[in-house]
ROTINU-713866 format. One record per residue: x, z, y negated of N, C-alpha, C in turn. Coordinates in steps of 0.1 Angstrom, whole numbers, padded with zeros to 4 digits, always signed. Each point is the difference from the previous one (the first is absolute). Layout:
XZYXZYXZY/...
END
This chain:
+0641-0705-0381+0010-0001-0010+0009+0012-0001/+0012-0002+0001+0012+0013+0000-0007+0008-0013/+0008+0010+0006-0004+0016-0010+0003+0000-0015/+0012-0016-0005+0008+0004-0005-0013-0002-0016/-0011-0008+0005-0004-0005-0008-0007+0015-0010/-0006+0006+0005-0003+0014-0002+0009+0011-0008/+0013-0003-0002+0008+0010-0006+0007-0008-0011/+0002+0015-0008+0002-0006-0011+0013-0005-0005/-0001-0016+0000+0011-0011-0008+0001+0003-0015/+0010-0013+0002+0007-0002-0016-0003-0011-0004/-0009-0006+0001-0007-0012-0004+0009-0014+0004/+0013+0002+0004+0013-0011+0002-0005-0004+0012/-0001+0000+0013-0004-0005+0011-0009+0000+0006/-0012-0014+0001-0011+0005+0002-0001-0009+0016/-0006+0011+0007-0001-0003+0017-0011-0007+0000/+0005-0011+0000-0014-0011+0004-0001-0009+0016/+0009+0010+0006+0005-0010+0021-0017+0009+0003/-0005-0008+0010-0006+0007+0006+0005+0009+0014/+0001+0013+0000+0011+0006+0011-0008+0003+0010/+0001+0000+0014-0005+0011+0011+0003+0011+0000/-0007+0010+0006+0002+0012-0001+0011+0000+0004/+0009+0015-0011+0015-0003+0002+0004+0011+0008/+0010+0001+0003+0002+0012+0015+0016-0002-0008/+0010+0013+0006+0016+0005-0001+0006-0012+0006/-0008-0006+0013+0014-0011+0005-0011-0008+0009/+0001-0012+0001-0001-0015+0010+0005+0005+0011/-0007+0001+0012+0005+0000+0015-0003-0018+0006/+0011-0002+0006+0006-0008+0007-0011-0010+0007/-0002+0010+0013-0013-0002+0008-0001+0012+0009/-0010-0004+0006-0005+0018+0016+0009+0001+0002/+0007-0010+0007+0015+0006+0009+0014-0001-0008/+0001+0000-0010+0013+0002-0008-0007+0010-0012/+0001+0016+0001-0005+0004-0010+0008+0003-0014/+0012+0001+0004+0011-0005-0019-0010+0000-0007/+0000+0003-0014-0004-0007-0009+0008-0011-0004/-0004-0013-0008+0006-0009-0004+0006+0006-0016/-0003+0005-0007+0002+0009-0010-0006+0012-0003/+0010+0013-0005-0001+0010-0002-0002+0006-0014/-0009+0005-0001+0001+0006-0018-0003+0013+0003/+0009+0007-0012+0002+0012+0000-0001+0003-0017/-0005+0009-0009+0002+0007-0011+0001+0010-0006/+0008+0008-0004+0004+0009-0006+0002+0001-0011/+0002+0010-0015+0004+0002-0012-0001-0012-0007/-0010-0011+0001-0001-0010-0008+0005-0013+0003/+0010+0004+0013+0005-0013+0007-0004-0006+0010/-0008-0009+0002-0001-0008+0013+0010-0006+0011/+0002+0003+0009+0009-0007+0013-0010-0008+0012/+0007-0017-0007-0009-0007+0011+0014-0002+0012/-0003+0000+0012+0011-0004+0006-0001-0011+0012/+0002-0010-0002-0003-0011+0010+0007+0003+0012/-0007+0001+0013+0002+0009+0011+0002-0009+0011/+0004-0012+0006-0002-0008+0008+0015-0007+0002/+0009+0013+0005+0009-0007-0003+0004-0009+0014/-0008-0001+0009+0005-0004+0015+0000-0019-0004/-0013-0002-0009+0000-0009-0007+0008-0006-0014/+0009+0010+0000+0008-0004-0014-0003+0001-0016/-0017+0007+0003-0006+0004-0009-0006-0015-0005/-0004-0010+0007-0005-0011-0003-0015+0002-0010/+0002-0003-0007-0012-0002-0013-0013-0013+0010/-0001+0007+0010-0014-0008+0005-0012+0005-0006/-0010-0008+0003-0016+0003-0008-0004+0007-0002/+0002+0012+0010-0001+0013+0003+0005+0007-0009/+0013-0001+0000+0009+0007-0008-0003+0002-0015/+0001-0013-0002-0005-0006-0018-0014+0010-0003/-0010+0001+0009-0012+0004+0001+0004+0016-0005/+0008+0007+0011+0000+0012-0002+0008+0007-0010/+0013-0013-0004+0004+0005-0011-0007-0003-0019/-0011-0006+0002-0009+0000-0010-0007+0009+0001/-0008+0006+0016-0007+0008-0007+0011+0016-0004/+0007+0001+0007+0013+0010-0006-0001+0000-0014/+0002-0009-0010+0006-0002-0010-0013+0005-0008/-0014-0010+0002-0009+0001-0004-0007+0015-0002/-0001+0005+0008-0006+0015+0004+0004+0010-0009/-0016+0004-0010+0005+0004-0013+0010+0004-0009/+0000-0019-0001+0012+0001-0008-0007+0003-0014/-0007+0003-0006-0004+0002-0017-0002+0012+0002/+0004+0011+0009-0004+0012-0001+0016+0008-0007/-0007+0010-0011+0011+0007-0006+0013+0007+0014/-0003-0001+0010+0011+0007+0004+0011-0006+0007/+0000-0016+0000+0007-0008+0006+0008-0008-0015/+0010+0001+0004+0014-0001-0014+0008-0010+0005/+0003+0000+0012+0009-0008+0005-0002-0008+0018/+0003-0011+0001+0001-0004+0018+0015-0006+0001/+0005+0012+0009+0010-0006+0013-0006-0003+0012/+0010-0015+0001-0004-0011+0011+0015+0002+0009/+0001+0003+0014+0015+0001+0008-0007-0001+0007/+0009-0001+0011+0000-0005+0020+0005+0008+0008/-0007+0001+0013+0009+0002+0009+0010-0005+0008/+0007-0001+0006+0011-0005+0006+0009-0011-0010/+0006-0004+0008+0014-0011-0009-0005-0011-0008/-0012-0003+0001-0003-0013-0009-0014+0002-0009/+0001+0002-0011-0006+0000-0011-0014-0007+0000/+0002-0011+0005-0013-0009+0001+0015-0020+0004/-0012-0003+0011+0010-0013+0004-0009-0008-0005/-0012+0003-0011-0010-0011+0000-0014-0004+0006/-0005-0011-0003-0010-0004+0010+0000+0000+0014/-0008+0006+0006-0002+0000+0016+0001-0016+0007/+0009-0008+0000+0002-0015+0003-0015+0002+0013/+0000+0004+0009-0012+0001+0008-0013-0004-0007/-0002+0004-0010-0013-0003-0006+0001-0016-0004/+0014-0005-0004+0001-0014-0008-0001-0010+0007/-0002+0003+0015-0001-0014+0008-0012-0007-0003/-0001-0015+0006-0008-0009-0005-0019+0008+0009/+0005+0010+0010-0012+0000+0009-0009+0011-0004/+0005+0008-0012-0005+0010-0010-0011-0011-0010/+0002-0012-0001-0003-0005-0011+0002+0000-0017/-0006-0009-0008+0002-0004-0013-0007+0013-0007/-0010+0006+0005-0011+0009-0008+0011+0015-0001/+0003+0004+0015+0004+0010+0004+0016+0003-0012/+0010-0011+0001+0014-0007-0011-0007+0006-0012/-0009-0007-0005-0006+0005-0013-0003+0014-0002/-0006+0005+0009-0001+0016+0000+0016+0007-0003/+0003-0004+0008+0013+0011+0001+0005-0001-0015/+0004-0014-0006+0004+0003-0012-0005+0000-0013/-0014-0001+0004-0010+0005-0012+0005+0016+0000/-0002+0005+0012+0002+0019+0001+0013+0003-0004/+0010-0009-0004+0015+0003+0005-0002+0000-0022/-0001-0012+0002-0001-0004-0019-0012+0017-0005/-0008+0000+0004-0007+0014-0004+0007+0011-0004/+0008+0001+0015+0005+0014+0000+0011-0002-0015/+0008-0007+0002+0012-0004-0006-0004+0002-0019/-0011-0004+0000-0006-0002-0016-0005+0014-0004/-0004+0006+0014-0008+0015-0003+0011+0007-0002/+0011+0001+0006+0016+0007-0007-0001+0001-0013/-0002-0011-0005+0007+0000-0012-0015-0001-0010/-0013+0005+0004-0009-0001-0009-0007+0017+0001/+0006+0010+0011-0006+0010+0002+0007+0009-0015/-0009+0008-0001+0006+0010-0013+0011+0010-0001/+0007-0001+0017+0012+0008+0001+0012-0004+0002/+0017+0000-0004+0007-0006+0004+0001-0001+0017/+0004-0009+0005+0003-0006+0015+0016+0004+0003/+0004+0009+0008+0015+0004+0001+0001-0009+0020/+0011-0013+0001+0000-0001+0011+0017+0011+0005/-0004+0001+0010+0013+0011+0003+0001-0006+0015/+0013-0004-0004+0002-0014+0009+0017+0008+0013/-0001-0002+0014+0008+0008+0006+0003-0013+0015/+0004-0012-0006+0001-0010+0008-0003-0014-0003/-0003-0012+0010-0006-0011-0003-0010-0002-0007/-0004-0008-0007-0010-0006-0011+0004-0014+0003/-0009-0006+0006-0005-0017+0006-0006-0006-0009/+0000-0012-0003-0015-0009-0005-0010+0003-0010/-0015+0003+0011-0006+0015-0007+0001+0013-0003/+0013+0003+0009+0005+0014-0008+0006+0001-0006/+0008-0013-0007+0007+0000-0006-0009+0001-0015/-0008-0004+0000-0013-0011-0010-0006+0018-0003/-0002+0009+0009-0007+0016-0003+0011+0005-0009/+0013-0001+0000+0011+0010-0004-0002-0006-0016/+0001-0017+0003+0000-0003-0017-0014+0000-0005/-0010+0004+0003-0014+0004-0007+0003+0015-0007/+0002+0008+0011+0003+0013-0003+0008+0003-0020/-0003+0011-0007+0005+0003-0011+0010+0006+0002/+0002+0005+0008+0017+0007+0004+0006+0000+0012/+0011-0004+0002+0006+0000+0014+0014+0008+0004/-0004+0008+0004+0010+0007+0008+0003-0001+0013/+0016-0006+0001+0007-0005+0015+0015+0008+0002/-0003-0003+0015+0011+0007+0008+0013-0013-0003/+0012+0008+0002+0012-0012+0004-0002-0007+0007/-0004+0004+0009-0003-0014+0015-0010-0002-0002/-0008-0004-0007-0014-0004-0001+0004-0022-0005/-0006-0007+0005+0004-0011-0007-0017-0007+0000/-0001-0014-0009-0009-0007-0001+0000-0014+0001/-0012-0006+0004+0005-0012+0001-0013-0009+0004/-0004-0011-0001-0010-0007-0002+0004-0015+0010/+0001-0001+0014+0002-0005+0009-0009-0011+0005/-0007-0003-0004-0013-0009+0005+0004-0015-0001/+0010-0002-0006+0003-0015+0000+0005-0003+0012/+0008+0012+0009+0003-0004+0012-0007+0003+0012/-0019+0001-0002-0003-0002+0008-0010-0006+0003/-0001-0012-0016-0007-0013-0005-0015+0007-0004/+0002+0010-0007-0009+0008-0012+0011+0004-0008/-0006-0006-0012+0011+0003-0015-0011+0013-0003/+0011+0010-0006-0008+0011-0002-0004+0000-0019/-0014-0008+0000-0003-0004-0012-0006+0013-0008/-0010+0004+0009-0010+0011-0009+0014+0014+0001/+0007+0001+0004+0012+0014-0003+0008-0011-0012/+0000-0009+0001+0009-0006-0013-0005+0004-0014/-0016-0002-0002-0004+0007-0012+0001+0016-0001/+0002+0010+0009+0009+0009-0006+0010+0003+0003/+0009-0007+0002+0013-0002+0002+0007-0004-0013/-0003-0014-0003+0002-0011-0010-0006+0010-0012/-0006+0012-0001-0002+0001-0014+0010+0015+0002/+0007+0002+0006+0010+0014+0002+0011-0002+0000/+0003-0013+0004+0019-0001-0003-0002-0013-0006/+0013-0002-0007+0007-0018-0004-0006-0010+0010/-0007-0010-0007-0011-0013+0003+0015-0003+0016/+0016-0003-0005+0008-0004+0008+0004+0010+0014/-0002+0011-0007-0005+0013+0016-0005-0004+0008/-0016+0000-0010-0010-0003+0008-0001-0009+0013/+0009-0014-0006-0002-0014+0008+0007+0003+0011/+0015+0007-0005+0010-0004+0014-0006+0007+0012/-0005+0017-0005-0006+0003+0013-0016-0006+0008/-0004-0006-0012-0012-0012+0010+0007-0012+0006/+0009-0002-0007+0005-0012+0008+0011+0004+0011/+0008+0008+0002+0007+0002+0013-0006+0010+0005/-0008+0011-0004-0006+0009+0008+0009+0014+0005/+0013-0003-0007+0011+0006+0000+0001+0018-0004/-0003+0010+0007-0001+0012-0009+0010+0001-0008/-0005+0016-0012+0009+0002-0005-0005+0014-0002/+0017+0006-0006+0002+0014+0003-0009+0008-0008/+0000+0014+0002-0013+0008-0014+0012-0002-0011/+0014-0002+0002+0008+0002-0013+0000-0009-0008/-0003-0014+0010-0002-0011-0007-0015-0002-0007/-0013+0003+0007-0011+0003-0004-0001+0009-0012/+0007+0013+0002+0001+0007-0017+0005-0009-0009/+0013-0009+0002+0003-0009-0011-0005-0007-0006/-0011-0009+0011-0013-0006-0008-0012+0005-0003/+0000+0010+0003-0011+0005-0006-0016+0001+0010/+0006-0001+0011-0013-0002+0010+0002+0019+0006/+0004+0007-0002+0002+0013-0002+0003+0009-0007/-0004+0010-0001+0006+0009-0010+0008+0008+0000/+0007+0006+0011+0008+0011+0006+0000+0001+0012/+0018-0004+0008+0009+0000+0010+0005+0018+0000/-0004+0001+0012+0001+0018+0002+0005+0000+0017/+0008+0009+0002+0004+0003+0014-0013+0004+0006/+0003-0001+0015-0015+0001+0008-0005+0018+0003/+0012+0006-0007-0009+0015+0005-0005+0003-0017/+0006-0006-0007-0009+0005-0014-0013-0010-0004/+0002-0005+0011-0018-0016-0007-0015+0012-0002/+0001+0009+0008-0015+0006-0002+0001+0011-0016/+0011+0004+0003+0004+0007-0011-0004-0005-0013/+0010-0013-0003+0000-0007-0012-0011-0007-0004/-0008-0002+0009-0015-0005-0002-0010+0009+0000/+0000+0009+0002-0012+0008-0002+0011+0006-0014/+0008+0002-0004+0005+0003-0014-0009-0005-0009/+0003-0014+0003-0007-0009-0011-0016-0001+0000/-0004+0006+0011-0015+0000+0001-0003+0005-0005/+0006+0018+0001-0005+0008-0010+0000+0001-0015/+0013-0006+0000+0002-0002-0015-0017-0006-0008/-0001-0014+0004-0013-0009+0001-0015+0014-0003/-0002+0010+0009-0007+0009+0001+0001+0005-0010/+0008+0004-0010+0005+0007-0009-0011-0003-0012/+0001-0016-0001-0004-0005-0013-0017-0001-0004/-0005-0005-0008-0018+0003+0002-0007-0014+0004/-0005+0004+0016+0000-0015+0008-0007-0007-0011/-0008-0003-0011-0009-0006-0006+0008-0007-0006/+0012+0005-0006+0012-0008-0007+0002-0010+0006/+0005+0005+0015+0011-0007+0007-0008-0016+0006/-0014+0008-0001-0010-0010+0006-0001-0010-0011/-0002+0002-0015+0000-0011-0010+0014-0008-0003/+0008+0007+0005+0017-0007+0000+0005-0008+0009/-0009-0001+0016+0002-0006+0007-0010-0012-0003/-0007-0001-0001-0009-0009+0000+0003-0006-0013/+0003+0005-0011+0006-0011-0013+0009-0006+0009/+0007+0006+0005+0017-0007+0004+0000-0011+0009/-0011+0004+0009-0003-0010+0006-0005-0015-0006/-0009+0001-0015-0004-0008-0001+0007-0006-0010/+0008+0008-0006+0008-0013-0009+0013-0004+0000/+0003+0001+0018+0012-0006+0006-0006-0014+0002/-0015-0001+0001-0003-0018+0002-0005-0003-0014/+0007+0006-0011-0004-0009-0014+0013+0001-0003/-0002-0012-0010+0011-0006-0011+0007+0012-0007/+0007+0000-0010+0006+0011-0006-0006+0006-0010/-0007-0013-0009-0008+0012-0012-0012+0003+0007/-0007-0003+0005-0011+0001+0008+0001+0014+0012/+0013-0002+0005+0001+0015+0009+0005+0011-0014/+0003-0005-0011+0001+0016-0010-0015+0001-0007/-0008-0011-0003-0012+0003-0005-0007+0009+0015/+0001-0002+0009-0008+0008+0007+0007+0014+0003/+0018+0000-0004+0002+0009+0003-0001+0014-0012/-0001-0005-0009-0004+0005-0016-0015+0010+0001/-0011-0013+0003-0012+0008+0004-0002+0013+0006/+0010-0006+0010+0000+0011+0009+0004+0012-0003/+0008-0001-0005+0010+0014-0004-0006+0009-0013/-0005-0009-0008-0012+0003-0011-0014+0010+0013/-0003-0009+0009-0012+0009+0011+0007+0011+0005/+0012-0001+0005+0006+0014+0003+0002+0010-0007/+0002-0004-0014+0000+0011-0009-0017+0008-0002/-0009-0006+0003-0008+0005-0006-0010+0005+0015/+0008+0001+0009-0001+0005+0013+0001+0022-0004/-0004+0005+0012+0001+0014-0004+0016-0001+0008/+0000+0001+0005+0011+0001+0007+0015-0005-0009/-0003-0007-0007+0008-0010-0009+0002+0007-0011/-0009+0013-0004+0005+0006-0014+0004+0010+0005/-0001+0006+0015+0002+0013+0000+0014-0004+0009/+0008-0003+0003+0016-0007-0002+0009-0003-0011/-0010+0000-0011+0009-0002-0014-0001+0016-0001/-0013+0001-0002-0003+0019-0008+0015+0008+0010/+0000-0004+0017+0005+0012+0006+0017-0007-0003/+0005-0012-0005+0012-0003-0006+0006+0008-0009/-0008-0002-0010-0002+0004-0017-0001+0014+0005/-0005+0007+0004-0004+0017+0005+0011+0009+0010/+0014-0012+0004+0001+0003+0012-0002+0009+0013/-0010-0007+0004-0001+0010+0011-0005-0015+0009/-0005+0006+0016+0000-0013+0004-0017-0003+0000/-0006-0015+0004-0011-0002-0004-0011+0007+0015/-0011+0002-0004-0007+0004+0005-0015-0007+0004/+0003-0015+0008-0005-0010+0002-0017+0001+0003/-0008-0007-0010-0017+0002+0007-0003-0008+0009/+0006-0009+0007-0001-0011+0012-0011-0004-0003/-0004-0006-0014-0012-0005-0007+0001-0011-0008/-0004-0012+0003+0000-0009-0009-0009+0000-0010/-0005+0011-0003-0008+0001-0011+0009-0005-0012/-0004-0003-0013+0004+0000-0014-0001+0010-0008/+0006+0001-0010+0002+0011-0008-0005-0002-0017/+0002-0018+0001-0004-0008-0011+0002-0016+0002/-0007-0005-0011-0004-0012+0006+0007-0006-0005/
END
């Protein structure tokens, strides 16, 4: 079981996958030694970087595999704040490896891929740190399906997206559910139904991105915001992600009763009074990266 279980969390995300021993990156095979993904960390930020670009950065089994355990690999330990997910070469991710989807892979094998694909995609958005995608090109299908899981997305001008599978008699259903919950339900459709991209300018208008940046400032302006992220007391950010997550799928009084609680549990968080005291005192706060309480 990963390391991560061992260090100390914030009670918000509890690792219940069972993982293989996790390693910096997935190699290929003997004779292609690439890694298939690269992770790198520094100052509280994680850099996963999907490395296969000869393949278009195709989200094959492999891939899905190595970018879970990337994500996964103590993630509840205090010194991981933030994951950036980028690529190399021109295309972001084109999706599923079509290779694996032929009929001679079989029904069991189909199931795997997008059981791992739906995994990874949920583990985005259930890990305790924001997900920054920093996007410098094409986004396909399932890459397109990674950018809208992601909690923040930073794109190049020429970067575009697009969800193409109707034209090649796979409707791209499983990227539709995070697709369809990131832009207008009528977004959503026209790009499943013509398969048609669209620009990052148009993507920032609906909302399947968060920021259109020239291509020599994308590393810049994304690790800005990473740091920023780093700044705050992960234990917060970790109970504010995970409310937010959960009462975007409730009703409206139902997402404020849970969001009330909540904010009532934050206050009585240590971290939560020592942000008011260092407001009220001004000076700046001096974070315990402790979910302890202070009162009940």
């Amino acid at each position: 079981m990963a390391r991560s279980l061992l260090c100390r969390g914030v009670g918000v995300f509890q690792l219940s996958r069972a993982v293989p021993q996790l390693s910096a990156a997935r190699y290929c095979s003997h004779t292609e030694p690439e890694p298939l993904t690269v992770r790198q960390q520094s100052s509280g930020i994680r850099r996963i970087i999907l490395n296969n670009p000869k393949k278009r950065n195709a989200l094959s089994l492999s891939m899905l595999e190595s970018l879970r355990e990337n994500i996964l690999t103590d993630a509840d330990c205090d010194d991981l704040r933030v994951i950036v997910i980028s690529a190399k070469g021109p295309v972001f991710s084109s999706g599923h490896d079509l290779k694996e989807l032929t009929s001679s892979q079989g029904r069991e094998h189909h199931t795997k891929v997008f059981n791992t694909c739906t995994e990874v995609m949920t583990l985005i958005q259930d890990v305790p740190v924001p997900v920054i995608a920093m996007v410098n090109g094409v986004a396909t299908a399932a890459g397109c399906q990674l950018v809208a899981s992601c909690d923040i997305v930073v794109a190049t001008e020429k970067s575009t997206f697009a969800t193409p599978g109707v034209n090649v008699g796979l409707f791209c259903s499983t990227p539709a559910v995070a697709i369809g919950r990131a832009v207008p339900r009528k977004v959503a459709m026209e790009m499943l139904f013509t398969g048609t991209p669209i620009s990052a300018h148009d993507a920032l208008l609906h909302g399947l991105i968060s920021k259109v940046v020239p291509e020599e400032r994308l590393e810049e302006e994304t690790l800005a915001i990473a740091q920023r992220v780093c700044q705050a007391s992960r234990p917060v950010v970790a109970l504010g992600k995970a409310t937010f997550q959960r009462q975007m799928a409730q009703g409206r009084d139902a997402a404020y009763a849970t969001a009330s609680k909540v904010m009532v549990d934050n206050l009585a968080m240590r971290d939560g009074q020592e942000g008011i005291r260092a407001f009220i005192e001004k000076r700046k706060p001096v974070w315990s990266y402790n979910a302890a309480r202070t009162h009940d």
